[in-house]
N, CA, C and O of each residue as an XYZ file, in Angstrom:
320
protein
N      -5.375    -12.440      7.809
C      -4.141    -13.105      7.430
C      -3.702    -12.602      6.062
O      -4.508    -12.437      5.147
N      -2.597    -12.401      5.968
C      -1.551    -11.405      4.751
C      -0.921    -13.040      4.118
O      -0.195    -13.896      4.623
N      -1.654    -12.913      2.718
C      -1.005    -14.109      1.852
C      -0.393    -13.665      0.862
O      -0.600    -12.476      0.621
N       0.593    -14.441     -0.089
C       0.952    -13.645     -1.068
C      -0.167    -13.718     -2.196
O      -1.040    -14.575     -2.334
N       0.060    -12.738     -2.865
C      -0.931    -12.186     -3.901
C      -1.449    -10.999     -3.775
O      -1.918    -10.281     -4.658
N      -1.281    -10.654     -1.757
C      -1.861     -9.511     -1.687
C      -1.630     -8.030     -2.291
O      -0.593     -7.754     -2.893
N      -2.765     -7.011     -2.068
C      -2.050     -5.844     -2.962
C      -2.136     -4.674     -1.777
O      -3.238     -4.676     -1.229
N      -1.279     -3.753     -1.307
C      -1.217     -2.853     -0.469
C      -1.786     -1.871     -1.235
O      -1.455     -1.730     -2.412
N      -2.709     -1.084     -0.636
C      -3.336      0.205     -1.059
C      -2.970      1.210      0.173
O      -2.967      0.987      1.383
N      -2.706      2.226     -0.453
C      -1.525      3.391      0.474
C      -2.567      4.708     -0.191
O      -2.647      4.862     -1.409
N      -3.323      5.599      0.787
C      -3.743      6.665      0.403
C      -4.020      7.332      1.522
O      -3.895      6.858      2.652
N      -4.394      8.426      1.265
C      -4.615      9.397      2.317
C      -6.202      9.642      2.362
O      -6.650     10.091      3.417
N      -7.016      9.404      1.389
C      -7.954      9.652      1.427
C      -8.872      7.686      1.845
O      -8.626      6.679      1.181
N      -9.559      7.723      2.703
C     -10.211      6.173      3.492
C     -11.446      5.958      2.206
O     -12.087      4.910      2.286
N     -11.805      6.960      0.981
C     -13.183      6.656      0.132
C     -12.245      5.677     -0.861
O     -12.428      4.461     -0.922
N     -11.280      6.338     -1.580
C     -10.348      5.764     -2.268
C      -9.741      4.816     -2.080
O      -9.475      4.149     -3.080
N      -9.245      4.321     -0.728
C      -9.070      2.733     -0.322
C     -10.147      2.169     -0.238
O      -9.972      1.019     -0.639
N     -11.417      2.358      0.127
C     -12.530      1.906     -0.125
C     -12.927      1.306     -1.054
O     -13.265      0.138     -0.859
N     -13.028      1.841     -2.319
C     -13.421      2.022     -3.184
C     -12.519      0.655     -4.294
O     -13.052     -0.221     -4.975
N     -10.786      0.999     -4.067
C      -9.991      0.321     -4.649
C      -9.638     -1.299     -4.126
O      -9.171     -2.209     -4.812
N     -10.030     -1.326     -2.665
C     -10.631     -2.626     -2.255
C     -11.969     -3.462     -2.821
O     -12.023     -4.690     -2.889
N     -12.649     -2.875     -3.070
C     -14.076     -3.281     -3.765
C     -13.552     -3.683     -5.334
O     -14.185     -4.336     -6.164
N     -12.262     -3.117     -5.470
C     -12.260     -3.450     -7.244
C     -11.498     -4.454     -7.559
O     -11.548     -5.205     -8.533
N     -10.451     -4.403     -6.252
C      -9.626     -5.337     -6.255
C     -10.600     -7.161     -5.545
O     -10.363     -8.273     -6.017
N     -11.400     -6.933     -4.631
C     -12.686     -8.183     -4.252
C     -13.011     -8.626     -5.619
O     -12.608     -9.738     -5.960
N     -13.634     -7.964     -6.385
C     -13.774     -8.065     -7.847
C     -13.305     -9.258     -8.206
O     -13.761    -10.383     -8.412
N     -11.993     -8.570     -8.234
C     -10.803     -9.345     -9.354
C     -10.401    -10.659     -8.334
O      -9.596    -11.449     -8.827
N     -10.810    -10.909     -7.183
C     -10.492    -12.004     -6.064
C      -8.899    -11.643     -6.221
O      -8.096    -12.192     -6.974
N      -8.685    -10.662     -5.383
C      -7.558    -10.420     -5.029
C      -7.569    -10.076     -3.160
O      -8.687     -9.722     -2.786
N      -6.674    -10.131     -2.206
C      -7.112     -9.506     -1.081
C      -6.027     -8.222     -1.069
O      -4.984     -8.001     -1.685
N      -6.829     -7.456     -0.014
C      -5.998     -6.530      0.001
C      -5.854     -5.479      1.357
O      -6.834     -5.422      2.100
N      -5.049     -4.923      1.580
C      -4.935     -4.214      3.118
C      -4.929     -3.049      2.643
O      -5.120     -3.078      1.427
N      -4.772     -1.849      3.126
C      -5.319     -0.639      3.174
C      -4.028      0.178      4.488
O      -3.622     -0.154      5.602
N      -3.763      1.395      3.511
C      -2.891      2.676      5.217
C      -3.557      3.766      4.552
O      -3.507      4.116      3.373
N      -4.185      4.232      5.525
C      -3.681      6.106      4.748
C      -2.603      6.797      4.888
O      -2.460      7.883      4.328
N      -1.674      6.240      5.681
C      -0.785      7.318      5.510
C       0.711      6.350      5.234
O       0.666      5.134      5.419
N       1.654      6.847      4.903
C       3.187      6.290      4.404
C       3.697      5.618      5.878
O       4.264      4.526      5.894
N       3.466      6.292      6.952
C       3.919      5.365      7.883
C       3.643      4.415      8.235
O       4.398      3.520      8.613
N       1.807      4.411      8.152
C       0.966      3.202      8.768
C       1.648      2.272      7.114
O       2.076      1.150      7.388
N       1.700      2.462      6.349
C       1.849      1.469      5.516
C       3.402      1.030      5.750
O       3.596     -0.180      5.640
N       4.145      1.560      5.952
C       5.841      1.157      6.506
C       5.322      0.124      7.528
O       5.386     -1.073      7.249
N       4.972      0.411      8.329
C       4.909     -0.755      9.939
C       3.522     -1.667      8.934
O       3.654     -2.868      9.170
N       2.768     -1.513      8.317
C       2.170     -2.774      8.158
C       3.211     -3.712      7.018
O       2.900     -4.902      6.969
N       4.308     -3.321      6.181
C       5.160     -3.652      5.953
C       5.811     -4.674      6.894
O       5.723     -5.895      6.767
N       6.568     -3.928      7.988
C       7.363     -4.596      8.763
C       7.168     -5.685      9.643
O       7.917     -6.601      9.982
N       5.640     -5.302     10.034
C       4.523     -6.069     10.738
C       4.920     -8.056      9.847
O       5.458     -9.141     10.068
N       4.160     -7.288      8.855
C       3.778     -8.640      7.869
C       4.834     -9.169      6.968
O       4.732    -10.281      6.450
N       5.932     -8.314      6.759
C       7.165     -8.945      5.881
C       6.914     -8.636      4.127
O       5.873     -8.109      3.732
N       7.442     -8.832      3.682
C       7.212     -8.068      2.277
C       6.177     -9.030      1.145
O       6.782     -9.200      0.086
N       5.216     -9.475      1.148
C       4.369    -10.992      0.286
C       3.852     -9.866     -0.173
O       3.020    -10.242     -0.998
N       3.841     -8.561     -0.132
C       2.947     -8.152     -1.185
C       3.136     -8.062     -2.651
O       4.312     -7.792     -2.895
N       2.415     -8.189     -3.713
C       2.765     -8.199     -5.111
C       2.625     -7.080     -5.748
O       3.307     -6.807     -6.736
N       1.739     -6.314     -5.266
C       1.698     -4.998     -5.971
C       1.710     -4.215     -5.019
O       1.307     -4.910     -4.087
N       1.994     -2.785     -4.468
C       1.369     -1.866     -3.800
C       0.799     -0.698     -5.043
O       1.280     -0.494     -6.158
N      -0.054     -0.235     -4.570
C      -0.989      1.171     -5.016
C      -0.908      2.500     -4.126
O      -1.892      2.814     -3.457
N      -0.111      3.040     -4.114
C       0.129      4.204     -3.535
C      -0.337      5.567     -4.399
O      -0.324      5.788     -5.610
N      -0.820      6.518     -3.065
C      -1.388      7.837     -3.712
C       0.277      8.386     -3.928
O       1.269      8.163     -3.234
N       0.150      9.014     -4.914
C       1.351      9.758     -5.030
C       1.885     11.256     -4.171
O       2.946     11.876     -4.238
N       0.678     11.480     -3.395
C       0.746     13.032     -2.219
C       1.025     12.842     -0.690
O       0.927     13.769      0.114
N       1.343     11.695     -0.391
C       0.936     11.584      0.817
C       1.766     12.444      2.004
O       2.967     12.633      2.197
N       0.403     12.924      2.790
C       1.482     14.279      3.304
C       2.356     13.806      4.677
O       3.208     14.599      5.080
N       2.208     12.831      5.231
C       3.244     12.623      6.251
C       4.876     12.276      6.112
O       5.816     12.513      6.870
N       4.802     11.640      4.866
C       6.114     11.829      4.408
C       6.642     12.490      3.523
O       7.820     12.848      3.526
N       5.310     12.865      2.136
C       6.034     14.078      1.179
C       5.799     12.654     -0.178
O       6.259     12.810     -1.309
N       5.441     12.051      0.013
C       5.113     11.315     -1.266
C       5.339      9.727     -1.331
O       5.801      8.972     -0.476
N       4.842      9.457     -2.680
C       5.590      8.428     -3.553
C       7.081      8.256     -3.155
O       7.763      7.250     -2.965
N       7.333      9.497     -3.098
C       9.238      8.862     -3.595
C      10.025      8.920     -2.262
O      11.176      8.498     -2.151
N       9.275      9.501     -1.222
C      10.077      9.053     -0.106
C       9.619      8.073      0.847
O      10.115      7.833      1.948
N       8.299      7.360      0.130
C       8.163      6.518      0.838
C       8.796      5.422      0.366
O       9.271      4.585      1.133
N       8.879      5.296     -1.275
C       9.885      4.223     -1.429
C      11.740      4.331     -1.042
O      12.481      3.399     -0.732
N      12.043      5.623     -1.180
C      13.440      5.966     -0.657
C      13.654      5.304      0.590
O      14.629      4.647      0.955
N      12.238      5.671      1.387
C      12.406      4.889      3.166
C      12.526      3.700      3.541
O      12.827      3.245      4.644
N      12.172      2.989      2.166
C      11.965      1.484      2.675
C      13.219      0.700      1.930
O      13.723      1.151      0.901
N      13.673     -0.533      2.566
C      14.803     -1.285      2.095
C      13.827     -2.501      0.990
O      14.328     -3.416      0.337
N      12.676     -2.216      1.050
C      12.457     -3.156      0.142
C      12.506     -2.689     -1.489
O      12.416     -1.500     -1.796
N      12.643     -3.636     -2.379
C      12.419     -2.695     -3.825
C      11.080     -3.117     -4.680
O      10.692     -4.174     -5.178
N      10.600     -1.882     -4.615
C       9.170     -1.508     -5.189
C       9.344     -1.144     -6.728
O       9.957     -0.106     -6.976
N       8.970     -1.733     -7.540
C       8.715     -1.482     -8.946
C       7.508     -0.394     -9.051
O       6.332     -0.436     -8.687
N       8.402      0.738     -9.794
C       7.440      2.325    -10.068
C       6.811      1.984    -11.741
O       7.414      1.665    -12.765
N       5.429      2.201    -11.485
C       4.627      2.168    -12.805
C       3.660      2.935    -12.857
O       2.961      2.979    -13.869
């Protein structure tokens, strides 16, 4: 179940979502996981927008990045 607070982790590499889930458990945060820009679009659409942060790799090769995955989406994502 997707509550708000959650944090989306977007990478291409599965050690690095791994890894950034374990840090985020830590901090008692929950969090979902895509490797790739699309799977993270439909878990988007799936679940509706409650997420508070996303963490995206900035390479991701199915769409060409960071910036077209936020270009693709109608939601607005704060870049930091």
């Amino acid at each position: 179940m997707v509550v708000r607070g959650d944090v989306l982790v977007v990478h291409d590499e599965p050690d690095i979502c791994w890894v950034l889930e374990k840090v985020l458990q830590g901090e008692r945060c929950r969090s979902m996981t895509a490797t790739t820009a699309r799977q993270a679009l439909e878990v988007v659409v799936k679940f509706g927008p409650p997420f508070r942060m996303a963490l995206i790799g900035g390479k991701l090769p199915d769409i060409g990045g960071l910036a077209s995955l936020v270009r693709g989406s109608t939601l607005r994502w704060p870049l930091c």
